[in-house]
C-alpha positions as CSV (number, residue, x, y, z in Angstrom):
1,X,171.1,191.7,-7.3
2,X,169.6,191.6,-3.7
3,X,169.0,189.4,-1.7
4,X,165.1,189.0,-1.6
5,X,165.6,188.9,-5.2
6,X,167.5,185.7,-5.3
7,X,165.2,184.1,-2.9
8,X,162.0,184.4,-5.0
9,X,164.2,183.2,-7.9
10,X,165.0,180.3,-5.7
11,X,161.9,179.6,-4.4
12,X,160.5,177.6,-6.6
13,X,164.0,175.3,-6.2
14,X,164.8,175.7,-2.2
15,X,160.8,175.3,-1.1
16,X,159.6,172.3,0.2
17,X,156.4,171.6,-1.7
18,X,154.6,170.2,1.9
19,X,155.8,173.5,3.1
20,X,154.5,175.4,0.2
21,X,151.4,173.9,-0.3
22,X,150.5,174.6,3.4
23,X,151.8,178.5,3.1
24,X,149.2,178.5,0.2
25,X,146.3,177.4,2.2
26,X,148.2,180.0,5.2
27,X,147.8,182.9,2.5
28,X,144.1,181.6,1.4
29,X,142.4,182.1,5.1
30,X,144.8,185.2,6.0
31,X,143.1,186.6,2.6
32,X,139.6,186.3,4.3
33,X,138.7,182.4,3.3
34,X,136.8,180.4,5.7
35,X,138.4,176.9,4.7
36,X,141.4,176.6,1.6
37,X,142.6,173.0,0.1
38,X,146.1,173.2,-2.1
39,X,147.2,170.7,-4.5
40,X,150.9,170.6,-5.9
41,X,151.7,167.8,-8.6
42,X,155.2,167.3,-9.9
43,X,156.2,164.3,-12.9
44,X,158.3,162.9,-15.3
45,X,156.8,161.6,-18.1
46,X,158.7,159.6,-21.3
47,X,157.3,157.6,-24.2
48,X,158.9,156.4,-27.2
49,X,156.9,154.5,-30.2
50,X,159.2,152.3,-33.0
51,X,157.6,151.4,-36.0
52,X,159.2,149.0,-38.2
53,X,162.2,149.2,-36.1
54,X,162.4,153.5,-37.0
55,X,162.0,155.6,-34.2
56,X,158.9,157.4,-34.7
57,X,158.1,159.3,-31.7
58,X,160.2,160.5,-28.9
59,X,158.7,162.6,-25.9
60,X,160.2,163.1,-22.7
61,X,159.0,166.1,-19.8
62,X,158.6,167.0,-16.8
63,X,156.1,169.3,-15.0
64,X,154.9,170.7,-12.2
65,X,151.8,172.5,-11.3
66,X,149.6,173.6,-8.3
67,X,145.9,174.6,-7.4
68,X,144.1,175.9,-5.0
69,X,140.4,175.7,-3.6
70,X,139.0,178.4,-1.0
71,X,135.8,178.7,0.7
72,X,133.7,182.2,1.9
73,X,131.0,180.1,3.8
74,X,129.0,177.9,1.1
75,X,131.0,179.9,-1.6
76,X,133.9,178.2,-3.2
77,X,136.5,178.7,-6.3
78,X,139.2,177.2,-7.7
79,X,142.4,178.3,-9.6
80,X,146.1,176.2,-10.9
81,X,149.2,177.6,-12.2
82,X,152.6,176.6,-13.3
83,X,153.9,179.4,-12.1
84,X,155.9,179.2,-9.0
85,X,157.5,182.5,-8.8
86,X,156.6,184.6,-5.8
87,X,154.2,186.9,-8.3
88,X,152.5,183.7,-9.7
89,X,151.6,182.5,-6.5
90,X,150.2,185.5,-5.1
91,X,148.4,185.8,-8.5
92,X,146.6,182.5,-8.0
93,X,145.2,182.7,-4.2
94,X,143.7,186.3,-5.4
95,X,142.1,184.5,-8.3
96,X,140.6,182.2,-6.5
97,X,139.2,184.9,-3.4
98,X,138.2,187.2,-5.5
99,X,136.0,184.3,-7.7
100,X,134.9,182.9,-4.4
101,X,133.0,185.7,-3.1
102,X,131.2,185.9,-6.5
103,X,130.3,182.3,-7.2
104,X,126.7,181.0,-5.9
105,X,126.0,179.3,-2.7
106,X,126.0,175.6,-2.5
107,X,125.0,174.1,1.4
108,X,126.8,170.9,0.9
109,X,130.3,172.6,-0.1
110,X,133.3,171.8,2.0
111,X,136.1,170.3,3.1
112,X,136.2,167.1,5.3
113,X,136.3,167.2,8.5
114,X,139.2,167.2,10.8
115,X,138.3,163.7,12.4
116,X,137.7,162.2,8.5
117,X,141.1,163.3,7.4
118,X,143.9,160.9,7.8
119,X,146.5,158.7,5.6
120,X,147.4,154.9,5.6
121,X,151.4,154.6,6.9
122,X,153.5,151.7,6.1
123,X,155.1,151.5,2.4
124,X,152.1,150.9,-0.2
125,X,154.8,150.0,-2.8
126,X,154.0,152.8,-5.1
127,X,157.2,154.2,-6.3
128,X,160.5,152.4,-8.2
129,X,163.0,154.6,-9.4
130,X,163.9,152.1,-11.8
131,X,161.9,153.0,-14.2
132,X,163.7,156.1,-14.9
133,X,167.0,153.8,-14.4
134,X,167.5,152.7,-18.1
135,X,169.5,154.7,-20.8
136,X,167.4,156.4,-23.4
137,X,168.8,154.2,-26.3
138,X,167.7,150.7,-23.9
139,X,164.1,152.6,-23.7
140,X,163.6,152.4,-27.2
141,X,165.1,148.9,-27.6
142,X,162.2,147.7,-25.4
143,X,160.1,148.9,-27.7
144,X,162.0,147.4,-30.7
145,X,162.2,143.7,-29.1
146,X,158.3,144.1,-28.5
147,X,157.2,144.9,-32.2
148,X,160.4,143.0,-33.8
149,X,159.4,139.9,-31.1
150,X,155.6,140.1,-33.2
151,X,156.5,140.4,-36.6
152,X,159.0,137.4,-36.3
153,X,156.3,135.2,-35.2
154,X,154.4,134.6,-38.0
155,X,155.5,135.7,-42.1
156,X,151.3,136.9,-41.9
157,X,152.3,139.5,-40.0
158,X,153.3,141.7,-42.3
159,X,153.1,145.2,-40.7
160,X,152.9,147.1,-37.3
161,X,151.2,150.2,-35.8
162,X,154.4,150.4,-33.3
163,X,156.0,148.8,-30.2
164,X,156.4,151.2,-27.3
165,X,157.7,152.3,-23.9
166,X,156.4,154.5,-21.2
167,X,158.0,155.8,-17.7
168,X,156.2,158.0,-15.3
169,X,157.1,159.1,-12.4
170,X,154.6,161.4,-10.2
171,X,155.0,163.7,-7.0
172,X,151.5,164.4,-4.7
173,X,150.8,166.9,-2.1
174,X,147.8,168.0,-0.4
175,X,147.2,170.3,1.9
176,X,144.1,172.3,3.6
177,X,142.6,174.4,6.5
178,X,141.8,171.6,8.5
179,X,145.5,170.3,9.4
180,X,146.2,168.0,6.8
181,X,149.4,167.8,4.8
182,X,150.1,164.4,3.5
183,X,151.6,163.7,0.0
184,X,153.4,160.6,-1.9
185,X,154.7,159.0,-4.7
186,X,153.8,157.1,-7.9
187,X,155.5,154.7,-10.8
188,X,155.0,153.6,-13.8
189,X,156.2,151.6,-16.7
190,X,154.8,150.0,-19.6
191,X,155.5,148.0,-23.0
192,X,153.1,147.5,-25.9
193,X,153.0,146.0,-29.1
194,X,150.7,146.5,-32.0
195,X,150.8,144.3,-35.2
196,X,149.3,143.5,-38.5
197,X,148.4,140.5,-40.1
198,X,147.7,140.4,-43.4
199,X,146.1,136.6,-45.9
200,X,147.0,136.4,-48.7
201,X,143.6,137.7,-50.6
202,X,144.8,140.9,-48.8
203,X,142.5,140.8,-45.9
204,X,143.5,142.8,-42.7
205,X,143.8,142.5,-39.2
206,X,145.1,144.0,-36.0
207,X,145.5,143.4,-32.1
208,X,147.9,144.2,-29.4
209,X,148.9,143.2,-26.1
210,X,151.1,145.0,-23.5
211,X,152.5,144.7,-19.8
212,X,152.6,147.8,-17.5
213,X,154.0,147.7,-13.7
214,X,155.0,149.6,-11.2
215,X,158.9,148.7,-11.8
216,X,160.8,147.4,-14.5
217,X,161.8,144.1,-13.1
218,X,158.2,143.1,-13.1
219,X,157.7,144.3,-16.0
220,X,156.5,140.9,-18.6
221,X,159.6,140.8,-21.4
222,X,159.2,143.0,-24.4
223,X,159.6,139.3,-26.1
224,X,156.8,138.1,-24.5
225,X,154.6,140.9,-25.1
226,X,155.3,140.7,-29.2
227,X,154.7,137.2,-28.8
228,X,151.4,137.8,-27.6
229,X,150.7,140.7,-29.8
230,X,151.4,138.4,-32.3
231,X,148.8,135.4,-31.1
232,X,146.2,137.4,-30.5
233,X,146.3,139.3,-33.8
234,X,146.3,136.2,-36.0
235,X,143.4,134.0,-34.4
236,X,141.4,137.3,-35.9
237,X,142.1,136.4,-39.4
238,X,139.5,135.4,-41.5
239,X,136.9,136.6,-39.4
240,X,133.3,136.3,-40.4
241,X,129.7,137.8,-39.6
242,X,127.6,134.4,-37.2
243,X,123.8,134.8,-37.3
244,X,121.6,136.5,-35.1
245,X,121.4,134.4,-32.0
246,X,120.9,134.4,-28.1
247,X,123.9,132.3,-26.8
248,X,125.8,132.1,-23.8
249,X,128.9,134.8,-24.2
250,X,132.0,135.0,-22.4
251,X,134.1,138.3,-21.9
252,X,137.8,138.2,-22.4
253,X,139.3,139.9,-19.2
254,X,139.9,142.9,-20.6
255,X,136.5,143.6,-21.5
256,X,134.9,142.1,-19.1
257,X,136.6,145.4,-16.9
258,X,134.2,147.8,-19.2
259,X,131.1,145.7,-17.8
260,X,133.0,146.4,-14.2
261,X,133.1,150.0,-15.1
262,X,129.3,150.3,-15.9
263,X,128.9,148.9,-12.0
264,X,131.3,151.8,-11.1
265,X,129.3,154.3,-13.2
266,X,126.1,153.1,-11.3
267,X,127.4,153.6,-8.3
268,X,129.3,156.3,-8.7
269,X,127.7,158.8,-6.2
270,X,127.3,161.9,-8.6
271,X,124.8,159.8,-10.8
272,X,123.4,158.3,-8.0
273,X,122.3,162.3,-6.5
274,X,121.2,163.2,-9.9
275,X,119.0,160.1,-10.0
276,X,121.1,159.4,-13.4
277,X,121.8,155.8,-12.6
278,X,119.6,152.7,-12.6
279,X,121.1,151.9,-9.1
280,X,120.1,154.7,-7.7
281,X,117.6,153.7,-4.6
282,X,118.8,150.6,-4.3
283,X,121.1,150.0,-1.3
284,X,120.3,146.6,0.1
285,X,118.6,145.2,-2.5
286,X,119.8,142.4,-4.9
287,X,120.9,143.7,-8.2
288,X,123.3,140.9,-9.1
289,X,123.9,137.0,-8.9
290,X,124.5,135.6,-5.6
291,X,128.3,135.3,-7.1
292,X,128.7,138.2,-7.9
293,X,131.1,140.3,-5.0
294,X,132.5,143.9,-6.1
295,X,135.3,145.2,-4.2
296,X,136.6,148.6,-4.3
297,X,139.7,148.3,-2.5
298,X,142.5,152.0,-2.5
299,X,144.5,150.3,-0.1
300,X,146.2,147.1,-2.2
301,X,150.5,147.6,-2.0
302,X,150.9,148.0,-5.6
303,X,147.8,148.5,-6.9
304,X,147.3,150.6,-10.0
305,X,144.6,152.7,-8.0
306,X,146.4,152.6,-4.5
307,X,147.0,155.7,-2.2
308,X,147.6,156.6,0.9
309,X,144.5,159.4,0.9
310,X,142.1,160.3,-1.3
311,X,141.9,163.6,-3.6
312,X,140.9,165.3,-0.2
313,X,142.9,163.7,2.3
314,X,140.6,161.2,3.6
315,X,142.7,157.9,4.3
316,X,141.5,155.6,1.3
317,X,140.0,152.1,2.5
318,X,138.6,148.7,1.3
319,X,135.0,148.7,0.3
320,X,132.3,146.0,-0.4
321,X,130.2,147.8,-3.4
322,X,128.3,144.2,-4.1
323,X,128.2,141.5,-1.7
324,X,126.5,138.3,-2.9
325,X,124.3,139.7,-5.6
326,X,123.5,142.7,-3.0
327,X,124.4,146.4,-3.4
328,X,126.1,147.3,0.3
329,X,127.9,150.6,-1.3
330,X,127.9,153.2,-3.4
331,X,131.3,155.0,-4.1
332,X,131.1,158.9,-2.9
333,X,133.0,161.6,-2.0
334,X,132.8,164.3,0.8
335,X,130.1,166.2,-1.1
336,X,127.9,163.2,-2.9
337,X,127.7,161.9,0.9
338,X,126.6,165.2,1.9
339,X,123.9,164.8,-0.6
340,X,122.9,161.4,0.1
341,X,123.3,161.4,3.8
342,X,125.9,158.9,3.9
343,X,129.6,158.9,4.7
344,X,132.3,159.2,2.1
345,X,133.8,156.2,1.1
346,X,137.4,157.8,0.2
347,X,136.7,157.7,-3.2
348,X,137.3,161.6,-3.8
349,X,139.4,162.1,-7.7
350,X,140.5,165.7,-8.2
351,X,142.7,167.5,-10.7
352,X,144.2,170.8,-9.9
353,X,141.0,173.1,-10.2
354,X,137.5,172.2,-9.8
355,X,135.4,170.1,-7.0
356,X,136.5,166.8,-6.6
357,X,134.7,163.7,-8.5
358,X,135.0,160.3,-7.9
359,X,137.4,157.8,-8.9
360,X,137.8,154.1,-8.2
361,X,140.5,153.0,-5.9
362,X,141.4,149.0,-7.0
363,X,138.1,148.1,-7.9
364,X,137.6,145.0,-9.0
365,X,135.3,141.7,-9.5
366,X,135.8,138.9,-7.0
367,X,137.5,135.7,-9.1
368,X,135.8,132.1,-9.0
369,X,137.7,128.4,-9.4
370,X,137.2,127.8,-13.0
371,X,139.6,128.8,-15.8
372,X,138.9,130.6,-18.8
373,X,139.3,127.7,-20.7
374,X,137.2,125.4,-18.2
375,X,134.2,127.7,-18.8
376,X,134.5,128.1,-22.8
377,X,134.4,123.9,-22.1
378,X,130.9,124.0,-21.2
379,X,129.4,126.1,-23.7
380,X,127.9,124.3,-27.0
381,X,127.4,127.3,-29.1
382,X,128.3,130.9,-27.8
383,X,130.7,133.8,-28.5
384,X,133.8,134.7,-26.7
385,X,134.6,138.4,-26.7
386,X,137.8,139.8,-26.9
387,X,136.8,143.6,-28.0
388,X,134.2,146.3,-28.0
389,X,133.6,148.8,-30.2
390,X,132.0,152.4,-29.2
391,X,129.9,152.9,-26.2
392,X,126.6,151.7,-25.9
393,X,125.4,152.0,-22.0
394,X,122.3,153.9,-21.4
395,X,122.9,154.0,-17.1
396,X,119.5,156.1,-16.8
397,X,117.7,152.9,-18.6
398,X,120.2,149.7,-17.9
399,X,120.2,149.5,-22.1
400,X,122.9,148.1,-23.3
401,X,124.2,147.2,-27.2
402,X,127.5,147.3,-28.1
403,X,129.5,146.9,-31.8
404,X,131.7,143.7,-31.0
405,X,134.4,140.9,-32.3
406,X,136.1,137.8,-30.6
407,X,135.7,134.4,-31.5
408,X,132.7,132.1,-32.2
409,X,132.3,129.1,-29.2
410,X,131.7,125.4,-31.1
411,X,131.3,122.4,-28.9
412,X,133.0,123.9,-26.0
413,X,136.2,125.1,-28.4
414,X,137.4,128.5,-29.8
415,X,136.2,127.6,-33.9
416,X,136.8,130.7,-35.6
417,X,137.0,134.3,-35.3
418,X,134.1,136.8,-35.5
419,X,133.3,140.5,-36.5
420,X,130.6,143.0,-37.4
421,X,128.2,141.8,-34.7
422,X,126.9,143.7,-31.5
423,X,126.1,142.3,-27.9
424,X,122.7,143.6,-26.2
425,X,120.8,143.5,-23.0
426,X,120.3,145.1,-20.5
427,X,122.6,145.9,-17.6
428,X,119.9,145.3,-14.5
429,X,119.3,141.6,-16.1
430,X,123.2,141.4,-17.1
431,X,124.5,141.5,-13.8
432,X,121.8,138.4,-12.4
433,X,123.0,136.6,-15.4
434,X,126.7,136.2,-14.8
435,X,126.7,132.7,-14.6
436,X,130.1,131.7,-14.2
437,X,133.5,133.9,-12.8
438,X,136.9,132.7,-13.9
439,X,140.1,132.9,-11.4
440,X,142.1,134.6,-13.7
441,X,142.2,138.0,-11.8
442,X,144.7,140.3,-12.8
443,X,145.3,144.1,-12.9
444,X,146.2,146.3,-16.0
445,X,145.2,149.0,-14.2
446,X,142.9,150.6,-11.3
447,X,139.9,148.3,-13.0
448,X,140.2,144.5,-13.1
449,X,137.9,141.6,-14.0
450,X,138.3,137.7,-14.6
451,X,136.7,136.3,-17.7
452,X,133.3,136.0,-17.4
453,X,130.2,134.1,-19.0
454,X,127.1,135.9,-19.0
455,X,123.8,134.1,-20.8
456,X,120.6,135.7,-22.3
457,X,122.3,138.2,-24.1
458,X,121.4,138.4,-28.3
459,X,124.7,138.6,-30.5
460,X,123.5,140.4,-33.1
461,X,124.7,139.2,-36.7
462,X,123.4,138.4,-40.1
């Protein structure tokens, strides 16, 4: 066997993937391109779902992958592989030319510019190789002491759609034509339960609850996680239809964060170009409550949508989308802020192939004083929500119904459980009418909200 030979064997073990991704882009302009971007991604993923203490599903893999982006003037293509042989390589980059020079023009293509490009230094607390550190057999026992934790709480709970555990781990590197290589590191872990309650006329319900971190050590206990599983699932039984009504109705945190991301969709600077939002044309106006401050925020050590650039290579950053009721922002990338005449706001998302979209860094809904339980206090007769059904959001219009179920509000106490109704309104009043923010912040993820209370909405019933 030669030599050469057992260097493109090895290549795809020996090869730095900064160094390779920045040969890629090399190979990209020497093949003629006027500007190249390369993406390499590299994981561990493994999951693991008991159900009634049986091992169900097991899945553990790893991959790695890597696309590339060129540009012949205002002409641009995109191509990814797995393969990361010599031949595959070569493959891709003359994919993506050769596409290039066929696709139409677009004058707002690109890549940023050299003086945009940039990443945050410092540890952003991303990565934990502890949650790879625990034996397979102690993976699936978190998952066991989750769903065993819920079905011991309560005889009602009779059966279980699972307990579960996740790991991740994840690898990034960008490169492009304009001098940036940057890449880092990501963790994951979570634990989730899922039970069933069951009266005894055979009526069914479930609910779930779940923890996910960046570590293991933060992780809540699998214990606690049944527990709560296990609360939340029975406080549904017996629930009932409540007549049509306009009351005062509070979001659960949890879904309160899909009223957040109807903000995000609003603002969300591909909408807002294709005059497909209701927020489009209204920087500086006031499209909220004077409480009401969104923050979109990529820059958090920790956070569930923290980086240290964006899916260009612009350094991500903290920005005010809503400050006091009044639209300051929207969220764009390189190319909507070419289209609106603005300046991206680091908010570029990208996969392997394609143009880049937009994703939220930590975006999130500023928290009040009061607790959850201080503002169901104050409410005579309303609904508290703890779950949505479907997808009702009309962002061209602001309409918005959704199916719905939580718990009906009776002289400022949680009475009894609800279902079968729907929630309407419409988002551009919505947002005025959030009349009271709790402080009970907390992230599940890149999208967090407190509970909120929100009046002149119509739960629709009997």
């Amino acid at each position: 066997m030669s030599e050469s030979t057992v260097e493109t064997r090895n290549w795809k073990l020996e090869t730095d993937l900064k160094q390779l991704a920045a040969e890629i882009v090399q190979q990209a302009m020497s093949g003629g391109a006027s500007a190249a971007e390369c993406v390499v991604r590299e994981g561990d993923e493994f999951s693991t779902l008991v159900r009634l203490g049986q091992v169900e599903t097991l899945k553990e893999s790893g991959s790695k992958s890597i696309g590339v982006r060129v540009f012949f003037g205002k002409r641009a293509a995109s191509t990814y592989s797995s393969d990361f042989s010599r031949e595959g390589l070569d493959r891709m980059v003359k994919s993506a030319l050769q596409l290039a020079k066929i696709t139409s023009e677009d004058p707002n293509s690109g890549i940023p510019e050299p003086s945009d490009l940039g990443s945050i230094s410092g540890n952003l607390d991303l990565y934990h190789q502890d949650v790879y550190s625990l034996p397979g057999e102690q993976r699936i026992d978190y998952a066991r002491r989750a769903e065993k934790a819920a079905l011991e709480y309560d005889p009602r709970l009779k059966n279980s759609d699972g307990g579960s555990f996740d790991a991740a781990t994840g690898h990034k590197v960008l490169a492009n034509s304009n001098g940036f290589v940057g890449e880092y590191r990501r963790s994951y872990c979570s634990v989730a339960a899922v039970p069933i309650a069951q009266t005894e006329d055979g009526a069914m319900q479930r609910d779930y609850w779940f923890s996910v971190a960046r570590n293991l050590s933060r992780l809540e206990s699998p214990e606690h996680v049944g527990k709560v599983a296990a609360q939340r699932t029975l406080r549904r039984l017996g629930a009932r239809k409540v007549k049509t009504a306009q009351v005062p109705v509070v979001f659960d945190p949890l879904v309160a964060a899909s009223i957040l991301e109807h903000i995000f969709e609003g603002v969300n600077g591909d909408s807002v170009y294709r005059g497909a939002s209701f927020l489009a044309g209204k920087l500086g106006q006031k499209i909220a409550g004077g409480n009401v401050n969104v923050i979109d925020d990529g820059t958090i050590p920790g956070g569930f949508g923290t980086s240290p650039f964006d899916g260009e290579g612009v350094p991500t950053r903290r920005t005010v989308v809503i400050h006091n009721g009044v639209l300051t922002s929207y969220l764009l990338n390189t190319y909507t802020a070419k289209k609106l005449g603005l300046q991206t706001t680091a908010n570029a998302s990208r996969g392997l192939a394609g143009t880049p979209g937009i994703g939220p860094g930590n975006y999130f809904l500023q928290p009040g004083s009061k607790t959850s339980r201080e503002i169901i206090r104050g409410i005579p007769e309303g609904l508290y929500v703890t779950e949505f059904l479907g997808h009702g959001a009309n962002l061209v219009t602001g309409d918005y119904s959704r199916g719905a179920s939580g718990l009906w509000i009776s002289g400022g106490e949680l009475a009894f459980p609800v279902e079968e109704i729907t929630v309407a309104g419409n988002l551009k009043e919505l947002f005025f009418n959030i009349s009271e923010i709790g402080n009970d912040l907390e992230f599940r993820g890149a999208v967090a909200s407190p509970t909120i209370r929100v009046d002149g909405l119509t739960v629709g019933g009997e």
